[in-house]
C-alpha positions in Angstrom: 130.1 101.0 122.0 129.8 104.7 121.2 126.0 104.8 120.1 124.6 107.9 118.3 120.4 108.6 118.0 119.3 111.5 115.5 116.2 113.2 116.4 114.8 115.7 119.7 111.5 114.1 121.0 109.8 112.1 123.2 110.1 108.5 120.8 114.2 109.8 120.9 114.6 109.8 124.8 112.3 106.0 124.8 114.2 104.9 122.9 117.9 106.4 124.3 116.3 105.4 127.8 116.0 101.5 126.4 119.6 101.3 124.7 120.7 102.7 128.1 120.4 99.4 129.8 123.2 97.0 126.9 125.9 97.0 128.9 128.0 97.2 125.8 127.3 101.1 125.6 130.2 103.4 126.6 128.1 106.6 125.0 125.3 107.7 123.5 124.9 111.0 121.4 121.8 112.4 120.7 121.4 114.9 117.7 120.3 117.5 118.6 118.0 115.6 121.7 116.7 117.8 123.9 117.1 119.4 127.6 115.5 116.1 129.1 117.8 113.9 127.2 120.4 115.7 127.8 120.0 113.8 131.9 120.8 109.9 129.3 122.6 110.6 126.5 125.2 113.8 125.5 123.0 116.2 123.1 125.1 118.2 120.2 123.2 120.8 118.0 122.9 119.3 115.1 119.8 119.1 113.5 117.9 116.0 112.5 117.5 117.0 108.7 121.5 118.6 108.4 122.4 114.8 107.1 125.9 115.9 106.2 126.7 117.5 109.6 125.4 114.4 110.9 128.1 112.0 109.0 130.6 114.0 109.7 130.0 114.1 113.4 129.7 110.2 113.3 133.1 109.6 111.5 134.8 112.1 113.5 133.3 110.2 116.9 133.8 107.2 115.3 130.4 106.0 116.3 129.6 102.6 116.0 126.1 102.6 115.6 123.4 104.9 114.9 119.6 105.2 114.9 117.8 107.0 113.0 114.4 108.0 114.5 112.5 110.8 113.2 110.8 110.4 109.5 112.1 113.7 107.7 116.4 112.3 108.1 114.8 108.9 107.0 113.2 110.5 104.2 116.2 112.2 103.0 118.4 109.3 103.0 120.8 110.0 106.4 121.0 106.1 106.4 122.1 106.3 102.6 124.6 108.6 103.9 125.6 107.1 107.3 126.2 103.5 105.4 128.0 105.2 103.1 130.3 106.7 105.3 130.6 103.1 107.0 128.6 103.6 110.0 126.0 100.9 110.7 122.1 102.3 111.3 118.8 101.3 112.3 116.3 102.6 110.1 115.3 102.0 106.2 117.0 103.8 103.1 115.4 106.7 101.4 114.1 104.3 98.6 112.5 102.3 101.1 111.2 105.3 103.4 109.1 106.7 100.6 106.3 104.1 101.9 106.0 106.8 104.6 107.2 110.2 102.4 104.8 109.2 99.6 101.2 108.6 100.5 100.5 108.3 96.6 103.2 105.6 96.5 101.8 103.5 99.8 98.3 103.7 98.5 99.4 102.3 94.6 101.5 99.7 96.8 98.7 98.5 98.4 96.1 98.1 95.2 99.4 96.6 93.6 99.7 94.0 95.9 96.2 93.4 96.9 96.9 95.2 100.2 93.8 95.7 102.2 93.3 99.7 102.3 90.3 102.2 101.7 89.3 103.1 97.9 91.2 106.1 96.6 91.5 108.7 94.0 95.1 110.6 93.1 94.7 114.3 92.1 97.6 116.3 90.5 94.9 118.9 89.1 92.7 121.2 91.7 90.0 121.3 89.4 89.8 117.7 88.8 89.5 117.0 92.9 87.3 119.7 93.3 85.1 118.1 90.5 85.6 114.7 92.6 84.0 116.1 95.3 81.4 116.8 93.8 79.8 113.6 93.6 81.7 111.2 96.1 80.6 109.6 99.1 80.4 112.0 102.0 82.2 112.3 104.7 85.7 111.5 102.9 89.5 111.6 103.7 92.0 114.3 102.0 95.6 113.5 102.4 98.6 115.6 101.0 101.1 113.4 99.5 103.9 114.3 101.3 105.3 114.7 104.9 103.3 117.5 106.6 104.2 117.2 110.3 101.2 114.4 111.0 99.2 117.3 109.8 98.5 116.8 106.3 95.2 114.4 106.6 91.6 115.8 106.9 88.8 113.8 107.8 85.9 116.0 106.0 82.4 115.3 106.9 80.7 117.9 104.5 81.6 118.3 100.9 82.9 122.6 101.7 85.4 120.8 104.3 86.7 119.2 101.7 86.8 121.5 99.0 88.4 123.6 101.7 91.4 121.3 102.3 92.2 120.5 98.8 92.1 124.4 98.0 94.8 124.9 101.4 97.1 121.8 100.5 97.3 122.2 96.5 96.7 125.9 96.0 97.2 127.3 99.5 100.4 125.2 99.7 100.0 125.0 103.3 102.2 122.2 103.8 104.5 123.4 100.5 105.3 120.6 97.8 103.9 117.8 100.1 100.3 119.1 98.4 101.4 118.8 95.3 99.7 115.7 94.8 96.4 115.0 97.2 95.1 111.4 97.7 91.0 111.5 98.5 89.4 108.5 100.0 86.6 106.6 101.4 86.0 107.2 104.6 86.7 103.9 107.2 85.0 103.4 109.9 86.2 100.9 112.9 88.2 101.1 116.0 91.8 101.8 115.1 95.0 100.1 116.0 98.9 100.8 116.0 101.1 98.1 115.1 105.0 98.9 115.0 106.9 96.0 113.8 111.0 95.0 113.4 111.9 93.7 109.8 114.7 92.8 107.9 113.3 92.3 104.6 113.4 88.7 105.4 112.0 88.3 108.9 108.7 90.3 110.5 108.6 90.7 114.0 105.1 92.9 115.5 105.0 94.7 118.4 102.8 95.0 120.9 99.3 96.6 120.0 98.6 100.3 121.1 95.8 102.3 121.3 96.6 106.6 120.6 94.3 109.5 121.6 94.6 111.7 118.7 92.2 114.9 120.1 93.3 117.6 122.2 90.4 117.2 124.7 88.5 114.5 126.5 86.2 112.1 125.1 88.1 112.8 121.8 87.2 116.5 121.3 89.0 119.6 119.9 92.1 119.5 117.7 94.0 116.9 116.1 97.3 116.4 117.4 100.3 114.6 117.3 98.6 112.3 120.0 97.8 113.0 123.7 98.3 109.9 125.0 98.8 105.9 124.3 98.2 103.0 126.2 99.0 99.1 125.5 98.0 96.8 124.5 95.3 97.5 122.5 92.0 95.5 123.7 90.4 95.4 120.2 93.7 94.1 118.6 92.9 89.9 119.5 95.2 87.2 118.6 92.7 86.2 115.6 93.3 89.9 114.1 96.9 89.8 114.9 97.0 86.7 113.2 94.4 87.9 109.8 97.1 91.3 109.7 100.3 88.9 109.5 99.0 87.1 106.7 96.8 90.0 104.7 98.7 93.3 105.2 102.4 92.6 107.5 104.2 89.5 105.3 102.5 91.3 102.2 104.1 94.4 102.4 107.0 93.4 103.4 107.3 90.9 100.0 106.1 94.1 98.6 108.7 96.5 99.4 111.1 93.4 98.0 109.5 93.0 95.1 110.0 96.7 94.1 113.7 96.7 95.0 113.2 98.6 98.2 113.9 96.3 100.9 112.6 98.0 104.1 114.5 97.3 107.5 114.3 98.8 110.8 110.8 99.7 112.4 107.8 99.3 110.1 104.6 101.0 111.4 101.3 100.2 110.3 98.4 102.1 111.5 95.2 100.2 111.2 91.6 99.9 111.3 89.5 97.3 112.2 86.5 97.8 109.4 83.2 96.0 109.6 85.0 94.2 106.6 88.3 93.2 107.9 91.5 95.3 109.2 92.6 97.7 106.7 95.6 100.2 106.6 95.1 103.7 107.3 98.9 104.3 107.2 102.6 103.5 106.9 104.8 104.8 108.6 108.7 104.2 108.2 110.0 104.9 111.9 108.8 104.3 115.4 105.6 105.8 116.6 105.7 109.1 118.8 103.6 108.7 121.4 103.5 104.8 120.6 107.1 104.4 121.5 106.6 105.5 125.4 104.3 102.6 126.2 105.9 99.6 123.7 109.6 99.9 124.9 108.6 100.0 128.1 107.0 96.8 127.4 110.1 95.3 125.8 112.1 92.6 127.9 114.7 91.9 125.2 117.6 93.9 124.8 116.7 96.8 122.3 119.9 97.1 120.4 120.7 93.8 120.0 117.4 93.7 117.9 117.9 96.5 115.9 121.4 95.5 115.1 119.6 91.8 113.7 117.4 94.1 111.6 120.4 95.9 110.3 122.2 92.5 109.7 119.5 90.5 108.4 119.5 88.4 111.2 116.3 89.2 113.1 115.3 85.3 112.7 118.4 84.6 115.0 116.9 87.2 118.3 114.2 86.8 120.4 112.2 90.0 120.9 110.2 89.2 123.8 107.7 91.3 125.5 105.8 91.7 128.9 102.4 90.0 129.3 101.7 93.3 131.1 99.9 96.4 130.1 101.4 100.4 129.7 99.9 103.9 129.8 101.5 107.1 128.6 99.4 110.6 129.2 101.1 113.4 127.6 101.4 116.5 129.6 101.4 119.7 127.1 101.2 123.1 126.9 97.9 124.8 127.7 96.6 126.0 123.8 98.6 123.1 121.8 98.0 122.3 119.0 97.3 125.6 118.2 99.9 128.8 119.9 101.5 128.3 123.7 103.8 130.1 125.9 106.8 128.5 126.1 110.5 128.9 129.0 108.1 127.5 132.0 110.3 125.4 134.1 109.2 121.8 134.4 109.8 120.2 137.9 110.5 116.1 138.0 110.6 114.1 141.3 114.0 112.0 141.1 112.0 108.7 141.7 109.7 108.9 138.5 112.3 110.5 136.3 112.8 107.1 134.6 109.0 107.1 134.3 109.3 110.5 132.3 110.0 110.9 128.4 111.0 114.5 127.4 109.6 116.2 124.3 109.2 119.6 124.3 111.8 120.8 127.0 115.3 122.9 126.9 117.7 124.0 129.2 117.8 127.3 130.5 119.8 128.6 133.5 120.5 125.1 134.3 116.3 124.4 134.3 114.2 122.3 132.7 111.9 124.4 131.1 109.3 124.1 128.4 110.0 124.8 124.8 107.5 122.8 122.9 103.4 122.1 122.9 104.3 118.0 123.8 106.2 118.7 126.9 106.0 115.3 128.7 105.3 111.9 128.0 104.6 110.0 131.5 104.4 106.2 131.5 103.1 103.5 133.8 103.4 99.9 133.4 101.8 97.1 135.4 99.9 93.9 135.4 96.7 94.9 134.3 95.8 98.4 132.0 93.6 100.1 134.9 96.4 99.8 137.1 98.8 101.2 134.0 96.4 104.3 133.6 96.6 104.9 137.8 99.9 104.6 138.1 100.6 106.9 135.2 97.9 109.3 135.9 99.7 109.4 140.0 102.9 110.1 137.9 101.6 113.1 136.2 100.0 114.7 139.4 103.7 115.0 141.3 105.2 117.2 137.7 104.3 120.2 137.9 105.3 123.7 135.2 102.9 126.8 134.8 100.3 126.4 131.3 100.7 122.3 131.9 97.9 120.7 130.2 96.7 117.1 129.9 93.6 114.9 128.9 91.9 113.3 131.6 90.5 110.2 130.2 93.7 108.3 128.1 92.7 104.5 128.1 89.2 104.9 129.2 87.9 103.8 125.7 90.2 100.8 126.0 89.1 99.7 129.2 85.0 100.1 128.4 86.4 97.8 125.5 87.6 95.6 128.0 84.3 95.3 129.8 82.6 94.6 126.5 84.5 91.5 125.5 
């Protein structure tokens, strides 16, 4: 089988790494991957959003299957347009995607189908959110409508914060149309969970639980980021709550997104928080995690594309998806001032023996080098039979890489295994 994965990150090389092992696969593409890819699957420049270069390279490869990974080509319909072209994919249609491109439409989902989720208000008017803020409950959550890079949420704890981030996303326009529309709500409190799931429409299969480490520095200071590190499972995530999310927010949405005519297939991600008053959902989104990926596929004994090709099939009731009883740890290693500006072209050294261990992100090729290119650099990951001996082995993992401006937290999983301890 000729396989072909559009996207460039860390989640694309998990999950290239994972279809790697079907025996069935001849070749895998990767558009446009990246310069640690590049070592598992063959990367053509073609970018992740350029959906028509995409079919075209897929009917003239004849690929037989492809995945789509990142949210922006899911958004955009590349699936519309693969199918179309009559090449099976992973991943949901545009009309289904929307739970993820349309915070406006996930959140009336939810208080349509008695979803649990935080109250909310839906601004198209500055004035009127400004006036909002006025008045409402303090600290509170602003989220632009659209896609924004993971960027586009603010958790504002005094009422300027706030006016200040509905001013930047709807006058500002510093994520473009995506602020537009702004969605202000309640502020949740609670530890929080990740949840990726396979669906069909007809079947629902979770994951295993993570855990991510969204701030720049440790013991959750600094920036926001696109996550600095994951480990799972996730200690707080118990079979009882597992249970409570299947039947309150996972079957629901699912019969949702059917009910509206959107049947969603592919990976369904629910981000989660565990409220003094039951789970709730934070988020949707419509695609595998990124950093999540690195420590669930790991964990993953079944064979990967012969579960995404049941979800593509409507068949995912026929597959087991079967995962390890053991526990995994992914610490990224970034460039020294990400999330904010970095010096990039700093080549990366990898000892052979843990390069299965290592999912690239931010990386190119230059003068036959791995060097860096991106704030991400690195996703290393550690499985093993218990989480502290995950977060060791990883954390060993990471001291044998070494490029100039490397950066990393020092504490990823410590707040799960104090959790641990508790129970």
């Amino acid at each position: 089988m000729k396989i072909l994965v559009v996207g460039g990150g860390g989640r694309e090389h998990a999950i290239v790494k994972k279809i790697k092992e079907n025996k069935a696969v001849e070749k895998i593409y990767a558009l446009p991957g990246n310069g640690g890819i590049a070592r598992d699957a063959e990367c053509v420049n073609i970018g992740a959003k350029d959906i028509d270069g995409i079919v075209k390279f897929a009917v003239d490869n004849k690929i037989d299957y492809a995945v789509v990974a990142p949210d922006d080509p899911l958004v955009l319909g590349a699936v519309d347009a693969l199918e179309k072209a009559g090449i099976p994919c992973f991943g949901p249609k545009a009309n289904a995607a929307i739970i993820e491109g349309s915070k406006v439409f996930s959140k009336n989902l939810m208080k349509k189908y008695s979803i649990p989720t935080a109250e909310y208000e839906v601004f198209t008017d500055m004035d009127e959110a400004l006036k909002y803020l006025e008045t409402c409950p303090i600290p509170v959550v602003v989220k632009a409508d659209g896609l924004a890079l993971g960027k586009g949420v603010i958790i504002a704890t005094t009422r300027d914060e706030a006016r200040n981030a509905v001013v930047s996303m709807m006058n500002d326009k510093v994520f473009g149309a995506s602020g537009d529309r702004v969605v202000i709500e309640e502020f949740l409190t609670g530890p929080e969970v990740s949840v990726l799931a396979f669906t069909d429409g007809e079947t629902l299969v979770p994951m295993v639980s993570s855990m991510d480490h969204k701030r720049a520095g440790d013991n959750d200071t600094g920036l926001n980021t696109g996550g600095m590190g994951t480990i799972a499972p996730n200690p707080y995530y118990t079979p009882e709550i597992a249970d409570e999310c299947m039947k309150t927010i996972f079957l629901p949405t699912m019969n949702a997104m059917n009910s509206e005519g959107r049947t969603f297939k592919g990976c369904l991600y629910f981000g989660l928080m565990l409220t003094p008053n039951g789970p709730k959902v934070i988020e949707y989104n419509c695609r595998f995690g990124d950093p999540e990926t690195q420590v669930v596929l790991p964990l993953l004994e079944s064979d990967l594309l012969t579960v995404m090709q049941a979800t593509t099939n409507t068949a995912l009731k026929d597959v087991e998806v079967k995962f390890s009883n053991g526990s995994a740890a992914c610490v990224i290693m970034a460039s020294k001032g990400y999330p904010s500006s970095y010096e990039k072209g700093y080549e990366i050294t990898i000892p052979d023996d843990i390069q299965d261990s290592v999912f690239v992100a931010g990386a190119g090729i230059s003068d036959g080098k791995l060097v860096t290119s991106g704030g991400r650099v690195l996703g290393v990951t550690d499985t093993a039979d218990t989480l502290e001996n995950a977060i060791k082995g990883a954390y060993a993992k990471v001291e044998k890489i070494n490029f100039d401006n490397k950066y990393y937290r020092h504490d990823i999983g410590q707040r799960a295994l104090q959790a641990k301890e508790t129970k």
